[in-house]
C-alpha positions in Angstrom: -11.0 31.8 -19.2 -8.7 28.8 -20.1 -5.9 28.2 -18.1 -2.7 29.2 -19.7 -0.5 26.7 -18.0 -2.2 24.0 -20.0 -1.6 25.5 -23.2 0.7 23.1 -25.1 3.4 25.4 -26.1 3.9 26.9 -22.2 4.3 23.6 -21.1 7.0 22.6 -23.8 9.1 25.1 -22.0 7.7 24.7 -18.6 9.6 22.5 -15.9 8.0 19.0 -16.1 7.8 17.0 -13.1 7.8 13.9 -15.0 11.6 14.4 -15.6 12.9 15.8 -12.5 12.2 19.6 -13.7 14.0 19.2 -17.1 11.8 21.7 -19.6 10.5 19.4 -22.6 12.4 21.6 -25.6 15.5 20.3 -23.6 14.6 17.0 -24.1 13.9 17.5 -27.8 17.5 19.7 -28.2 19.0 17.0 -26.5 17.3 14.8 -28.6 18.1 16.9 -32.2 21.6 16.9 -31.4 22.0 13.2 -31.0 19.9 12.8 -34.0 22.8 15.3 -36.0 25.3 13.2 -34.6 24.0 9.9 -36.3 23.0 11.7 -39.3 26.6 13.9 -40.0 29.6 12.1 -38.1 29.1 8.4 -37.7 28.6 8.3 -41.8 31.5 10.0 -42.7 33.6 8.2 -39.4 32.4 4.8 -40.9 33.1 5.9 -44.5 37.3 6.8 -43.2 37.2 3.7 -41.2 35.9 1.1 -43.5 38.1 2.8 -46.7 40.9 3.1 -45.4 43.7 1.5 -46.5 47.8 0.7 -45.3 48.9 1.2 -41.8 47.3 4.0 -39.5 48.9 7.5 -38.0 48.0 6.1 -34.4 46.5 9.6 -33.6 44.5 10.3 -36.8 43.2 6.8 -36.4 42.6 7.6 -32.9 40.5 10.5 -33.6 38.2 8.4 -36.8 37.4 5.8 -34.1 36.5 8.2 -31.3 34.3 10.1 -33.9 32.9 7.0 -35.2 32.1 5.6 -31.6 30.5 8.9 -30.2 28.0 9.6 -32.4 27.1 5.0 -32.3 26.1 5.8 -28.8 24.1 8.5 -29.6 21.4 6.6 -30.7 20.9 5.5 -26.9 20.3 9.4 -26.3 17.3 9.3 -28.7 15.5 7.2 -26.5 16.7 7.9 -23.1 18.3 11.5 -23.4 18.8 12.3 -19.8 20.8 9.2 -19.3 23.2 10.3 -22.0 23.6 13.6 -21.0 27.7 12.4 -20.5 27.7 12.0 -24.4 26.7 15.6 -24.5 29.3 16.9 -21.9 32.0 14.8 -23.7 30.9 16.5 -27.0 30.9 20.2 -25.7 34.0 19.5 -23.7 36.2 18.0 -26.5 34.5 21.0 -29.3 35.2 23.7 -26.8 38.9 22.6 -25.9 39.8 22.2 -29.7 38.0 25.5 -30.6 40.4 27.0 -27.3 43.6 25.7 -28.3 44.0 24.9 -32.2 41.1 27.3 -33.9 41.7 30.6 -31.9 45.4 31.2 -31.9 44.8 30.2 -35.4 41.6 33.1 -35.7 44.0 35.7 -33.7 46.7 35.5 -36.2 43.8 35.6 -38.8 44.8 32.3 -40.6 41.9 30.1 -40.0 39.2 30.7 -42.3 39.7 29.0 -45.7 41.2 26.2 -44.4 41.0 22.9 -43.6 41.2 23.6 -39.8 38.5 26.6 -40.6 36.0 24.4 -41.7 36.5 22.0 -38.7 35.7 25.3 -36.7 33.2 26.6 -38.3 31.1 23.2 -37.2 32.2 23.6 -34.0 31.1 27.0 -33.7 27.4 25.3 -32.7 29.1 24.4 -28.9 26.7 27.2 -27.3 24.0 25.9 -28.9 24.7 22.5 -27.2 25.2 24.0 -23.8 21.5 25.7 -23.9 19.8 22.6 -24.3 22.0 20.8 -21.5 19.8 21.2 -18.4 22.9 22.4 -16.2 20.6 21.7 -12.9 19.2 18.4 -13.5 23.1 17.6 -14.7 24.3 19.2 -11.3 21.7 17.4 -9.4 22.3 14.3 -11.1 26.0 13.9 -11.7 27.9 15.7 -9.1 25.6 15.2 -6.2 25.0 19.5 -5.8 21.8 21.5 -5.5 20.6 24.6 -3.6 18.9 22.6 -0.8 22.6 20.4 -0.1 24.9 23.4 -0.6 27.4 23.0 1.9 26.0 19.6 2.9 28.4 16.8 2.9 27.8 14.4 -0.6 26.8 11.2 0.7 27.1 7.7 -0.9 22.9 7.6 -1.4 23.2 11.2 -2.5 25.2 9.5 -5.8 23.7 8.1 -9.2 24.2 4.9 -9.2 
């Protein structure tokens, strides 16, 4: 009888020692959504930036050149997605907080659909599908210097990322 660990489609979600336990359809998630970044925000970012003419609102420009920088460095997380997981943390963080404080009090006084601002959330609305394939121990592990086996243990200056 074959041995069912080996079978290509249990390992694609199977811890993989390789890369510190993360499951390879994180990888690829992680890998998809840096892809989406490059293919629908740096265009249109680039597209504000480059036609835009007169002087700026300092915040709306503000916001153009964050979206248009994000989604450059993205590319690094194609090839070396664990190494970019910040991007991805910056990404849900910024989605989340908007969808928080502009699109729900907006939802609860049920005036956000058919608007501008609705259509902003309604591509926000993928954030939970960006924090599946973040692999939340490896990040742990990795970023803030916590697992199970230091619990409690004080975080060292070798215990860091460097």
């Amino acid at each position: 009888m074959p041995d069912a660990s080996r079978h290509p489609l249990i390992r694609f979600f199977a811890p993989d020692p390789r890369h510190e336990g993360v499951r390879p359809i994180q990888l690829w998630g992680l890998r998809l959504f840096y892809l989406l970044m490059l293919v629908f925000v740096a265009p249109t970012a680039w597209q504000v930036l480059l036609s835009h003419e007169g002087p700026w609102e300092p915040l709306r420009a503000m916001a153009w050149t964050v979206w248009a920088t994000y989604p450059a460095l993205a590319l690094f997380g194609l090839f070396r997605p664990l190494r970019w997981l910040p991007l991805m943390f910056f990404t849900i963080g910024y989605k989340a907080i908007w969808l928080g404080f502009v699109a729900y009090p907006l939802w609860q006084a049920d005036t956000l659909w058919g608007t501008p601002t609705g259509e902003v959330a309604a591509a926000f609305l993928a954030v939970p599908l960006l924090a599946a394939v973040v692999p939340w121990g490896y990040a742990w592990r990795t970023y803030f210097g916590w697992s199970r086996r230091n619990a409690g243990a004080p975080v060292t200056a070798q215990a860091m990322p460097g």
